[in-house]
SEVEX-457022 format. One record per residue (C-alpha): residue in three letters; x, y, z. Coordinates in pm, whole numbers, padded with zeros to 5 digits, always signed. Last residue first. Layout:
ALAXYZ ...
//
This chain:
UNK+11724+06964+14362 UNK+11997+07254+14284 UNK+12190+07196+13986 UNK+11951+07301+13724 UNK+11842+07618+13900 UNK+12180+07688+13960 UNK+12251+07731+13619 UNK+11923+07932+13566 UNK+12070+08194+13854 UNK+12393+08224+13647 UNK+12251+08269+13317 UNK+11969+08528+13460 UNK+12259+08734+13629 UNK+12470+08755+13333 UNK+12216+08872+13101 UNK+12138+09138+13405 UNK+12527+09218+13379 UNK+12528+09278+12988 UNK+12191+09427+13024 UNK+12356+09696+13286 UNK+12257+09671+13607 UNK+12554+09620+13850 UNK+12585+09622+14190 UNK+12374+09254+14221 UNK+12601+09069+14027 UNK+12888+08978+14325 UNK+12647+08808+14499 UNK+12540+08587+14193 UNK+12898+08525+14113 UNK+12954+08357+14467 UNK+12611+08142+14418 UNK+12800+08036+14059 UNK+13102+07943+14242 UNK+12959+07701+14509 UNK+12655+07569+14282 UNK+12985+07452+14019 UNK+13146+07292+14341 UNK+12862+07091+14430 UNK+12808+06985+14050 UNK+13118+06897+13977 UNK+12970+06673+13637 UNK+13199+06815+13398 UNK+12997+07039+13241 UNK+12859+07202+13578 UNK+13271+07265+13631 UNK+13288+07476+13325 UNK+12945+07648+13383 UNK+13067+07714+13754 UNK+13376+07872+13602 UNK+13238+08058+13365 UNK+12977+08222+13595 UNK+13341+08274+13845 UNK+13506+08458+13535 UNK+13218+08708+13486 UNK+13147+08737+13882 UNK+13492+08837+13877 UNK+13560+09048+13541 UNK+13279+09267+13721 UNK+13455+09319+14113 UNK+13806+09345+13994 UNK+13968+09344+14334 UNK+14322+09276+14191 UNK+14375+08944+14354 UNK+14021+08784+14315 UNK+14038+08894+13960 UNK+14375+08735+13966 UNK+14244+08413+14109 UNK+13970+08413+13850 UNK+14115+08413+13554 UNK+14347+08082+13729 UNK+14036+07888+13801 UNK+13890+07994+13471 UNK+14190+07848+13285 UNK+14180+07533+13489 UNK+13797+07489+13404 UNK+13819+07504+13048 UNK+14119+07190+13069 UNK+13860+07041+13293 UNK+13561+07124+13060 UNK+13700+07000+12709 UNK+13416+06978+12486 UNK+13542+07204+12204 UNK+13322+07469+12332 UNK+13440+07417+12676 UNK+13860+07485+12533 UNK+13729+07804+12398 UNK+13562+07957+12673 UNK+13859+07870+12875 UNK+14108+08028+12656 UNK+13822+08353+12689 UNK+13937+08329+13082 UNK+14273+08309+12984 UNK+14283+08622+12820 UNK+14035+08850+13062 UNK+14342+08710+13337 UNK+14596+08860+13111 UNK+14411+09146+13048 UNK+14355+09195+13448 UNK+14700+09144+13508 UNK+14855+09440+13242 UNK+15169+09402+13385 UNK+15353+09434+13033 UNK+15539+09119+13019 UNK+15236+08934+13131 UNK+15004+09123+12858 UNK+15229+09007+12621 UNK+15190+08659+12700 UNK+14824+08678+12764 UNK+14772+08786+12405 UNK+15012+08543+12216 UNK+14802+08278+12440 UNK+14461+08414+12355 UNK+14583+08425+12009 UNK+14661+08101+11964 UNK+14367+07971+12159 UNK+14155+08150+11895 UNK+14371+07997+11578 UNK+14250+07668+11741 UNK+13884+07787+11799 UNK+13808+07849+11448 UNK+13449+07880+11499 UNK+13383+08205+11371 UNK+13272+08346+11678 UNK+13608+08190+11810 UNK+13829+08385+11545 UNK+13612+08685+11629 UNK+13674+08676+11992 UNK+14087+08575+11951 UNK+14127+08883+11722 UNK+13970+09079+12018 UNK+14238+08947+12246 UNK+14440+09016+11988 UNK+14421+09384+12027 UNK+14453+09390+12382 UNK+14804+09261+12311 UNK+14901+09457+11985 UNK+14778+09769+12177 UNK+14958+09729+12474 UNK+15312+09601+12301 UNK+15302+09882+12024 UNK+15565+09875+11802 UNK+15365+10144+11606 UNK+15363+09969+11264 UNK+15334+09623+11452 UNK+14987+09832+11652 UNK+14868+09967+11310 UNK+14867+09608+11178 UNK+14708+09489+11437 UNK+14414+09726+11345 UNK+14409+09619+10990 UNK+14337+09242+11188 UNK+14053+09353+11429 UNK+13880+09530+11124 UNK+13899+09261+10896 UNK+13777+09022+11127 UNK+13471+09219+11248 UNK+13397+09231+10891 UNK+13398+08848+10870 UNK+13203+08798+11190 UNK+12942+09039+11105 UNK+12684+08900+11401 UNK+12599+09213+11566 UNK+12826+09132+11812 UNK+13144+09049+11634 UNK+13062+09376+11418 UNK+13079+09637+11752 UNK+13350+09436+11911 UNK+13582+09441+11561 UNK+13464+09820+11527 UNK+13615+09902+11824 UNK+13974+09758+11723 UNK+13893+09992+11463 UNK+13861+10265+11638 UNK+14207+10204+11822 UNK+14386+10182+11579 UNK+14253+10503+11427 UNK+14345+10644+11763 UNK+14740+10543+11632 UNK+14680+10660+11259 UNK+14584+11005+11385 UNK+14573+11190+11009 UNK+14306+11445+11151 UNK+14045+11320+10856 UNK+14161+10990+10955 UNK+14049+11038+11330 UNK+13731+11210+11241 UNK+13599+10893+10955 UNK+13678+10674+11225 UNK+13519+10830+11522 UNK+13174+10930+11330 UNK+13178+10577+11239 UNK+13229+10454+11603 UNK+12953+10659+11644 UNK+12692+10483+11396 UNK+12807+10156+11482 UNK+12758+10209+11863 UNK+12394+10363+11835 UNK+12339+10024+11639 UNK+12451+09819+11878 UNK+12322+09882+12185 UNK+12455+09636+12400 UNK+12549+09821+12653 UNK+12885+09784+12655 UNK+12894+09832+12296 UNK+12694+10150+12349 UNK+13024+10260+12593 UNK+13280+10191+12334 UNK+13089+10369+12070 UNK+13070+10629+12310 UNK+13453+10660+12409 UNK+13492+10652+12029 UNK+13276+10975+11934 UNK+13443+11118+12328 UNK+13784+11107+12117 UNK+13636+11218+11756 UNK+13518+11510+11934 UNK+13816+11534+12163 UNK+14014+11616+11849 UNK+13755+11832+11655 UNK+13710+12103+11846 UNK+13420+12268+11746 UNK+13395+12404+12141 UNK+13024+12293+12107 UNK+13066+12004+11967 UNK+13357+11953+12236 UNK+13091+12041+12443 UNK+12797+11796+12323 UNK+13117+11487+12306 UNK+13220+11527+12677 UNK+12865+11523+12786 UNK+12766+11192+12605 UNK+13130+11020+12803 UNK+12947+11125+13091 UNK+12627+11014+13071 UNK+12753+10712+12920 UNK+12987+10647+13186 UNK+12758+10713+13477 UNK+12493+10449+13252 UNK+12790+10234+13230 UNK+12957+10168+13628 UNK+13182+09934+13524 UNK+13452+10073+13721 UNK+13655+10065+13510 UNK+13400+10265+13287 UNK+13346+10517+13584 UNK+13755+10612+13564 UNK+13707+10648+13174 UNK+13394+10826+13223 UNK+13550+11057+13484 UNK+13851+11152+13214 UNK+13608+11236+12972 UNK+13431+11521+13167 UNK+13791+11593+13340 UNK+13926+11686+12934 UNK+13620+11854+12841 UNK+13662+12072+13127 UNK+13957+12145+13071 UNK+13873+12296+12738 UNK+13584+12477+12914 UNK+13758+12681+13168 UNK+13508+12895+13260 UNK+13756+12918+13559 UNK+13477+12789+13830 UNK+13381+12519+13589 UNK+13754+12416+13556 UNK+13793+12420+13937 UNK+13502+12161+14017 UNK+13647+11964+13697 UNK+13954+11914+13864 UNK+13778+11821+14200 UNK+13549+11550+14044 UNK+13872+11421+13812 UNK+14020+11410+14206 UNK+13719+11202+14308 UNK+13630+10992+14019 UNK+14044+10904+14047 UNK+13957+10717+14428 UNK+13708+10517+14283 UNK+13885+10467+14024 UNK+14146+10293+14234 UNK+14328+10015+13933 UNK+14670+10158+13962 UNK+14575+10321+13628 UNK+14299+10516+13747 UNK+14462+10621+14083 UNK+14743+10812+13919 UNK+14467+10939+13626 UNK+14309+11057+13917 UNK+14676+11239+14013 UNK+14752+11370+13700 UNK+14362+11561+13695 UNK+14444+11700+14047 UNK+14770+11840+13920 UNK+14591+12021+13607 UNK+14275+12130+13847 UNK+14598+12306+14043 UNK+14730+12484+13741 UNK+14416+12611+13727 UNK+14384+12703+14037 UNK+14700+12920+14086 UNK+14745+12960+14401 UNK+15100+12966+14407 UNK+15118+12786+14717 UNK+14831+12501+14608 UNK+15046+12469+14313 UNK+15328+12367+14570 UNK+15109+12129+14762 UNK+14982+11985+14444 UNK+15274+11935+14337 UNK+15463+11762+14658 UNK+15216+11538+14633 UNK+15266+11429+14289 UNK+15639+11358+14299 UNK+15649+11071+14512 UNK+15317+10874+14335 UNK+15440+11026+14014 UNK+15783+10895+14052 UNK+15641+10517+14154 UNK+15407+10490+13848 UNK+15641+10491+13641 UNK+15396+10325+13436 UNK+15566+10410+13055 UNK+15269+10565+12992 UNK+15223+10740+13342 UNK+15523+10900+13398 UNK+15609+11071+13067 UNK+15225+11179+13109 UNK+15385+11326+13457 UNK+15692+11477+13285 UNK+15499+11882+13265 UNK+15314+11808+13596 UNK+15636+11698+13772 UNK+15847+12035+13651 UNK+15521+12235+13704 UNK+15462+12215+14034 UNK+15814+12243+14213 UNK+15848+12493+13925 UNK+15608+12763+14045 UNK+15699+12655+14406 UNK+16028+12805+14397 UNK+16050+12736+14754 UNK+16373+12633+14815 UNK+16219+12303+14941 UNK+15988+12265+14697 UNK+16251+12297+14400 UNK+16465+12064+14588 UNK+16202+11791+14603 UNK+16107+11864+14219 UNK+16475+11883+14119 UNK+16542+11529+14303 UNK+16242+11389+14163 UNK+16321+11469+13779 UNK+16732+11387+13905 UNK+16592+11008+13969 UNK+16418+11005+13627 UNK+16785+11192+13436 UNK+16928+10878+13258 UNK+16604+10745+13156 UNK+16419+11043+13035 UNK+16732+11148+12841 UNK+16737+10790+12657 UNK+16321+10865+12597 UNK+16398+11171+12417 UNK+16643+11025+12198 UNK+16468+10747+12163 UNK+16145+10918+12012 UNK+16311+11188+11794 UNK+16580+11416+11718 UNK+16542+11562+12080 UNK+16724+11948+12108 UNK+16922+11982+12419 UNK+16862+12313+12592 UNK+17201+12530+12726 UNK+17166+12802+12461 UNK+16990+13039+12719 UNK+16595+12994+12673 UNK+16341+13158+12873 UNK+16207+12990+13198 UNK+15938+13261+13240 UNK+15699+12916+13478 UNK+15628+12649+13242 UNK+15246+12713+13028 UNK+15153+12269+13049 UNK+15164+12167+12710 UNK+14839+11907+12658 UNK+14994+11555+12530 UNK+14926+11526+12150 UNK+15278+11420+12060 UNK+15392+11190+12346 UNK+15715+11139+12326 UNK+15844+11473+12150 UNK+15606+11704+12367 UNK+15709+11511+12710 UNK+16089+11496+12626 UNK+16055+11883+12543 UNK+15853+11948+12869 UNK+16125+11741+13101 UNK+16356+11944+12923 UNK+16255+12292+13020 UNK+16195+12201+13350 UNK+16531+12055+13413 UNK+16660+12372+13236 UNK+16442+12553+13458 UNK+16584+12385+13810 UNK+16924+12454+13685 UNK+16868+12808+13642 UNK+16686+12826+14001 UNK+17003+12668+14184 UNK+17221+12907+14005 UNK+16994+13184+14107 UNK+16954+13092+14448 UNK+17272+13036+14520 UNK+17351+13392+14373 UNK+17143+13490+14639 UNK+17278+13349+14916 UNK+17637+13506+14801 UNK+17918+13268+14727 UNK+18218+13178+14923 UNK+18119+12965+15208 UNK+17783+12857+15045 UNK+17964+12753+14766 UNK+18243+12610+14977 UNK+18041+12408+15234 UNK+17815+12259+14956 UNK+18170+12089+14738 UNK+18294+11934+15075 UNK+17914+11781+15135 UNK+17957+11650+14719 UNK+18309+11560+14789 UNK+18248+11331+15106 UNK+17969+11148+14940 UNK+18175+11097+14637 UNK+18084+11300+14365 UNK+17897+11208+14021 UNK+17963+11240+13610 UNK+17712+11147+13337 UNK+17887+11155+13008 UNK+18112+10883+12849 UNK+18039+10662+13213 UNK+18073+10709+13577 UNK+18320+11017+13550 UNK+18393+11090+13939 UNK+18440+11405+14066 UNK+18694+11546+14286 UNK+19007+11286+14199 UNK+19223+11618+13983 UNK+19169+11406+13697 UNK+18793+11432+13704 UNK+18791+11795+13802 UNK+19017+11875+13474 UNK+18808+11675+13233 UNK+18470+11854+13404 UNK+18648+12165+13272 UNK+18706+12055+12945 UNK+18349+11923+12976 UNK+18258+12244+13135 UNK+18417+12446+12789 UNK+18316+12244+12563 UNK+17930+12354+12696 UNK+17928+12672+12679 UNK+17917+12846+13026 UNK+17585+12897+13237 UNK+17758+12717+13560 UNK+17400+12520+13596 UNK+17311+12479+13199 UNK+17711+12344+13147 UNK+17699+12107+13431 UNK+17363+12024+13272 UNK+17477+11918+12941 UNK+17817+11777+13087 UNK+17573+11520+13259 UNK+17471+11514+13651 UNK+17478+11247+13918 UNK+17327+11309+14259 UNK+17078+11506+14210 UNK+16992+11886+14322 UNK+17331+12064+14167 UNK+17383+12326+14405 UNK+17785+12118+14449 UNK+17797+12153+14142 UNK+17872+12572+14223 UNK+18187+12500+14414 UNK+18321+12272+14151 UNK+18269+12473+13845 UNK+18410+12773+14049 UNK+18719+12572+14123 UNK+18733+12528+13748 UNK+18718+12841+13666 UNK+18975+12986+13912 UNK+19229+12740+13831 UNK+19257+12424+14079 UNK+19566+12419+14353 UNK+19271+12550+14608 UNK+19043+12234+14551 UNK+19380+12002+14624 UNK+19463+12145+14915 UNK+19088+12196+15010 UNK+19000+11784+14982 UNK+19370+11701+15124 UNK+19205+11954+15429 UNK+18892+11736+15440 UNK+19045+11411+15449 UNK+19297+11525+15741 UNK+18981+11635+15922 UNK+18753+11337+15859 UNK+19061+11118+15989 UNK+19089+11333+16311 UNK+18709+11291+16412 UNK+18697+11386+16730 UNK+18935+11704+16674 UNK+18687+11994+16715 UNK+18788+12170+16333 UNK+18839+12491+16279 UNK+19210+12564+16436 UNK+19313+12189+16320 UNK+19132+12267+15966 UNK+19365+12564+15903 UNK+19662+12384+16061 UNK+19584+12123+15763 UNK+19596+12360+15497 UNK+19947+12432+15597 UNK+20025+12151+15639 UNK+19922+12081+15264 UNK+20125+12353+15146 UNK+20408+12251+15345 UNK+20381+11901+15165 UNK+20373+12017+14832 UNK+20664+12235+14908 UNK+20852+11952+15033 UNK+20753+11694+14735 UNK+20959+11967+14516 UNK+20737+12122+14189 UNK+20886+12031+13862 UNK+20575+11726+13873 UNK+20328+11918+13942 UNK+19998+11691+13818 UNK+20145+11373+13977 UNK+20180+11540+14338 UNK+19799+11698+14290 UNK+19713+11320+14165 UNK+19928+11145+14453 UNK+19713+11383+14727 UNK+19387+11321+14564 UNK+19450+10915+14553 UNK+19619+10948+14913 UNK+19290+11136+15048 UNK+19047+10863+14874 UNK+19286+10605+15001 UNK+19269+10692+15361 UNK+19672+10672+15543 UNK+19533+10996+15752 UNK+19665+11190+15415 UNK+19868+11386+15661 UNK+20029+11043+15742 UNK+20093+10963+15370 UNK+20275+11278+15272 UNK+20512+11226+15552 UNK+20606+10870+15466 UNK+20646+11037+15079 UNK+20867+11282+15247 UNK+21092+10988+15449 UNK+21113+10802+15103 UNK+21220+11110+14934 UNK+21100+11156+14563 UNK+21366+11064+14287 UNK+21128+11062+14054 UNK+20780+11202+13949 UNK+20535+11158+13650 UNK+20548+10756+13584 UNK+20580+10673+13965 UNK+20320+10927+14095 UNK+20035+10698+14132 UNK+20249+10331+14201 UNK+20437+10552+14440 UNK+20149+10689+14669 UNK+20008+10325+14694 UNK+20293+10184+14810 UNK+20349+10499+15051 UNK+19992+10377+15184 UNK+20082+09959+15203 UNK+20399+10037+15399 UNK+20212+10293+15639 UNK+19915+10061+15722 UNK+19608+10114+15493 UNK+19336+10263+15684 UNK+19113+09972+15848 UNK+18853+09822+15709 UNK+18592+09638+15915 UNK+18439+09267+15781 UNK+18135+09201+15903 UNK+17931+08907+15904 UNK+17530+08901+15922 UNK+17350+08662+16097 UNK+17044+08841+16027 UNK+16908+08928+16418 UNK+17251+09006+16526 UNK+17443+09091+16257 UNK+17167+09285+16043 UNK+17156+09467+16413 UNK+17487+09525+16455 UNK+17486+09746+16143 UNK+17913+09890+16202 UNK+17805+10206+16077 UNK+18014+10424+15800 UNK+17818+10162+15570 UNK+17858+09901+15278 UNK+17673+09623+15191 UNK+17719+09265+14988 UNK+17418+09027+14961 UNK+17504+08681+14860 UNK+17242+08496+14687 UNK+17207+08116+14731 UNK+16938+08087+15020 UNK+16610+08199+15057 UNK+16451+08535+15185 UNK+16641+08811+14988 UNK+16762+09090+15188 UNK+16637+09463+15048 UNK+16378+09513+15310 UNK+16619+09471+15568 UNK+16903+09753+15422 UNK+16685+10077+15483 UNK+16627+09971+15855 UNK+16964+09857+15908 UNK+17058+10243+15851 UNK+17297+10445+15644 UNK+17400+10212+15364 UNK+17650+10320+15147 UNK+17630+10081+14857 UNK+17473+09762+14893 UNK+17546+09524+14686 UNK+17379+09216+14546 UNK+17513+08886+14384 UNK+17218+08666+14266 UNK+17192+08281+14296 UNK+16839+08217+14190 UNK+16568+07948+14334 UNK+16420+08307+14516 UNK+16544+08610+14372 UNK+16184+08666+14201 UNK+16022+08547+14516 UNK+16192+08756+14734 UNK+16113+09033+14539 UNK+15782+08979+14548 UNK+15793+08982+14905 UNK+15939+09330+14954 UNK+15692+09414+14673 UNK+15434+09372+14884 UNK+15560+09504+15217 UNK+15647+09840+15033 UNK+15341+09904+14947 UNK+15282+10019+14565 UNK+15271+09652+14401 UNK+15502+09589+14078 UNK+15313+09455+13775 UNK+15245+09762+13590 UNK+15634+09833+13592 UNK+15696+09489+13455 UNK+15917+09224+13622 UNK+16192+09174+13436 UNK+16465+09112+13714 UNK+16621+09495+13674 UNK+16252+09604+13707 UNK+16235+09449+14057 UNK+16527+09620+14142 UNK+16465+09916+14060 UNK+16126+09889+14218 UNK+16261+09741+14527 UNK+16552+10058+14545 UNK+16241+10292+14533 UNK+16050+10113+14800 UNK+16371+10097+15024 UNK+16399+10484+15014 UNK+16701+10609+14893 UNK+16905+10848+15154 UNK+16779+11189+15129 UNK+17039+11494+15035 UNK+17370+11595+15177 UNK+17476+11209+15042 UNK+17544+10984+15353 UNK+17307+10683+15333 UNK+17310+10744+14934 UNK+17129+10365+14880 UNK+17410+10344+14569 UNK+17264+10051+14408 UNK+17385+09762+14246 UNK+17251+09419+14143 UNK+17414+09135+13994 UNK+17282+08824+13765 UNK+17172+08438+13759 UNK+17583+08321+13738 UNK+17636+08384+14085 UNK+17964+08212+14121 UNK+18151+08401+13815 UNK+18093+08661+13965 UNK+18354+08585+14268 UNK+18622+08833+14178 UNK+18361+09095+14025 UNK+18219+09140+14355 UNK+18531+09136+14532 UNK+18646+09481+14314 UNK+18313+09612+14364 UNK+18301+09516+14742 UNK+18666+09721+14809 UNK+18627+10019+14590 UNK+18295+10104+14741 UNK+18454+10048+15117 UNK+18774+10260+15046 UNK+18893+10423+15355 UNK+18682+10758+15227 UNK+18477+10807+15517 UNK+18529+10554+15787 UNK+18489+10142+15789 UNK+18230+09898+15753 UNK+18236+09581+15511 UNK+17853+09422+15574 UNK+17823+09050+15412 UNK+17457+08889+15430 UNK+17455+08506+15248 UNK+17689+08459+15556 UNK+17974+08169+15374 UNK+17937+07851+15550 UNK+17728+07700+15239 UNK+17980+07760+15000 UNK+18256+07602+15165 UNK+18026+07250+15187 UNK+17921+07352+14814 UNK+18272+07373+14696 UNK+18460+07672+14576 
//
């Protein structure tokens, strides 16, 4: 195609057209004709505008989206506006193919249209979406049912290798009951395929038959729906028993794609037998196999596959299908959580029992490939658990996945899911259940950079925990406020804190979250500068966390031992500390730790003077913390670059890497790592003779030091104030 034809083409394409006439079928197969012409990717999604449950949220689609272009989950912004404009400026430059899938509103479509030319964006709705015409310039293209010759084309191309000899006139018949829609003629052509001795007349009385039923039911403004729906019961009545059953009862299934494993848990049969049975629903055209074992309906099926259960089953057998599935889900999430993430607390699930359906996890990947496939059906179950009211597990299904949630910053399904907990726990009344939702939800707020609004909820958790006697709990709120007040670099709230975590675990002689507020402290006395009080608890962290064999927190103490020797002067030991903790993190394949890890490395390499090896690992360090979305770490990263570059007597190079430190502090609201990156700017710029400019920054880090009070911060303050006493006349 040539540019000139290229640039006429809408970068917005909509193909409308009624249930079941083929939309899906139609973009896919023109997507992967022209391919080849947007050679920077493809996107997909199925927005579910017409699926019994919700439609897809645009800020859901922009974070799978946004993830699908490599932008980390730590990186993506939680209002919708914000990451509608990231996205733009990922796709921007790029020529990206996107579709669509059954879109139910302009509204959930505009956020999702790139703002540049050179991608084309492909969508497909029962609605005709004037308004992405009008205001978008949007084309549409409407699809029609297939004309008559085209239909019995169709038919015979399905049935050719089972059936022969079929009357042209019959097969003319077959298609007009089929409303000439290919998802009717596909199921019509497999029931004709799959009784092949049978005559095409008796197939065809049947499905008059069926279609007199609908005619007396049905209102007649919508006659396509109705022939679609009576090929759908045809074809759902010539099914055996069991496998009509299976059908009936997916249709309770809360997600919108399912495996064999859960098919199996759901209809409580073994599990060859529903994926001989899924085999048989597949080939009959009611389900769809998507790949070697997840399996979904079409929109039409799914609503067809609700009516009947709820037409032929008792209410509360619903229920208790519905309820079985929702504890299986349950029951995994926990397993996933407990294999993952070893020493995670084990929330007490609701009597879920155990009925042969549960999937065992190997290890690590195995548990995190489940996680992957089944996130969406996570917050499907938990919606659909709160709105049948089995609150119980509406609580703890997202409570017992939300550490799941939180390492791997999903960030997204907690924020959804979360809510809905602690409205459910609430229910139940079960308090300490609900100090264990409140707890998820500061460290929610905690890791998207709000402690402020985490000291609260850890304020409310530990409320609860107090009023239980609780005292485990409360050990684990104690320590979670310190962490919250240390981002916030609020120390002497964090020392008091972190110092009351350690006296109770003491107390409790638990050993674990003594070693765990030990380090906290040593932390915290770094902070402060008091160095020996740091030493001697980070030794009473090390010695605790190999005595309990946890090589991964003994990472971590060393990495505090590094800070502790670099600063009182033991560059050499501070060395080999920082490097036999990188070790750990390579052992561990740990991205997070290996990056804030070698920031360290960087600090001692500079203290040593080896500034070269330091920029090295600055870079290596803000690299990784890019790809992780750790922004602030990144920015802390090249701010120390900058440090580095001015002691080798380069100030404008020193300067640009402050500049850029201190946009994203700027960006994130990171009120200490600000002042700390502006003071390093102005003493950047002050070296190279931009005097005005270096008075400009370091008056702005002088406002921004007078919250804090710690001797780091008043060391801080008397640098920046004797800078400007030197530059101002």
């Amino acid at each position: 195609m040539e540019d000139r034809e290229r640039a006429q083409i809408s970068t917005v394409c909509i193909v409308a057209g009624t249930a079941g006439v083929g939309k899906t079928s139609f973009a896919i197969h023109w997507a992967h004709r022209i391919a080849d012409q947007f050679p920077d990717g493809q996107l997909f999604v199925n927005l579910r505008g017409y699926d019994p449950g919700p439609p897809m949220a645009p800020d859901q689609i922009l974070e799978r989206f946004l993830s699908a272009l490599g932008v980390p989950h730590t990186a993506i912004p939680a209002d919708l506006e914000a990451r509608a404009d990231l996205y733009r400026s990922q796709v921007a430059g790029r020529r990206v193919l996107i579709v669509l899938d059954n879109a139910s509103s302009v509204r959930q479509v505009r956020p999702l249209l790139p703002g540049s030319p050179g991608c084309l964006v492909l969508v497909t709705s029962r609605s005709r979406l004037s308004g992405l015409v009008a205001r978008d310039g949007a084309r549409r293209l409407s699809l029609d049912m297939l004309n008559e010759a085209e239909a019995v084309s169709l038919i015979q191309s399905l049935i050719k290798d089972y059936r022969h000899n079929d009357d042209a006139e019959e097969i003319t018949e077959l298609v007009h009951l089929c409303a000439r829609l290919p998802l009717a003629l596909r199921i019509a052509a497999e029931n004709a395929a799959r009784r092949p001795q049978m005559p095409l007349r008796e197939l065809i009385d049947e499905l008059r038959d069926e279609s007199a039923l609908w005619d007396a039911l049905a209102t007649g403004d919508d006659e396509e729906a109705d022939a679609v729906r009576s090929v759908f019961a045809w074809s759902y009545r010539a099914l055996p028993e069991s496998a009509s059953r299976l059908f009936r009862l997916l249709g309770l299934h809360p997600g919108s794609d399912f495996s064999s494993r859960a098919a199996a848990a759901l209809a409580d049969i073994p599990l060859g037998r529903a994926r001989r049975l899924l085999d048989d629903l597949v080939g009959a055209h009611l389900i769809e196999q998507q790949s070697s074992d997840r399996y979904g309906f079409h929109d039409l099926l799914r609503a067809y596959a609700l009516e009947q259960v709820r037409d032929e089953e008792d209410p509360a057998f619903q229920g208790t299908v519905l309820r079985r599935t929702l504890l299986w889900y349950l029951r995994q999430a926990s397993a996933v959580t407990a294999v993952v993430i070893p020493g995670a607390a084990r929330v007490a699930l609701a009597d879920v029992g155990h009925d042969g359906h549960d999937i065992t996890f190997p290890d690590y990947h195995d548990a995190l490939h489940w996680y992957e496939q089944e996130r969406h059906n996570l917050i499907a179950a938990t919606r659909s658990a709160a709105t049948a009211g089995f609150h119980d597990i509406a609580w703890q299904l997202p409570i017992s996945i939300h550490r799941v949630y939180t390492t791997y910053n999903d960030i997204d399904d907690w924020r959804i899911t979360a809510p809905m907990a602690l409205v459910a726990v609430r229910t139940t009344g079960d308090r300490a259940g609900e100090a264990l939702v409140l707890e998820g939800l500061a460290k929610l707020h905690t890791q998207s950079n709000d402690p402020l609004a985490a000291i609260e909820y850890h304020q409310a958790a530990l409320a609860i925990r107090r009023d239980l006697g609780d005292r485990l709990g409360e050990v684990s709120s104690l320590n979670g406020l310190g962490l919250a007040m240390l981002r916030a670099h609020r120390l002497a709230e964090t020392k008091a804190f972190f110092t009351e975590t350690y006296q109770l675990a003491v107390e409790l002689a638990d050993r674990r979250w003594q070693a765990i507020a030990a380090n906290a402290l040593a932390y915290t006395y770094a902070e402060l500068e008091e160095v020996a009080e740091a030493e001697s608890r980070h030794d009473e962290a090390l010695t605790l966390f190999r005595e309990l064999q946890d090589r991964a927190s003994e990472g971590d103490a060393l990495h505090c031992a590094s800070k502790i020797y670099r600063m009182a002067g033991r560059f050499p030991e501070a060395l080999a500390a920082v490097q036999d903790a990188l070790v750990i993190a390579m052992d561990f394949d740990n991205l997070a730790w290996e990056a804030w890890w070698l920031l360290e490395l960087g600090q001692v390499q500079a203290a040593l003077g080896d500034h070269g090896e330091a920029v090295k690992s600055y870079h290596r360090a803000a690299v990784l913390h890019r790809r992780l979305g750790d922004r602030v770490r990144e920015a802390s990263s090249w701010d120390a670059t900058g440090l580095s570059f001015l002691e080798q007597g380069q100030p404008q190079e020193a300067a640009e890497f402050h500049r850029q430190a201190v946009s994203t502090f700027r960006a994130v609201g990171n009120q200490w790592q600000l002042a700390l990156g502006l003071a390093n700017l102005a003493t950047a710029l002050a070296a190279d003779q931009k005097d005005q400019e270096a008075v400009l920054k370091a008056s702005e880090a002088e406002r921004h030091l007078t919250g804090f009070g710690d001797p780091a911060a008043r060391q801080l303050l008397e640098r920046v104030q004797a800078l400007l006493t030197s530059l101002t006349p």
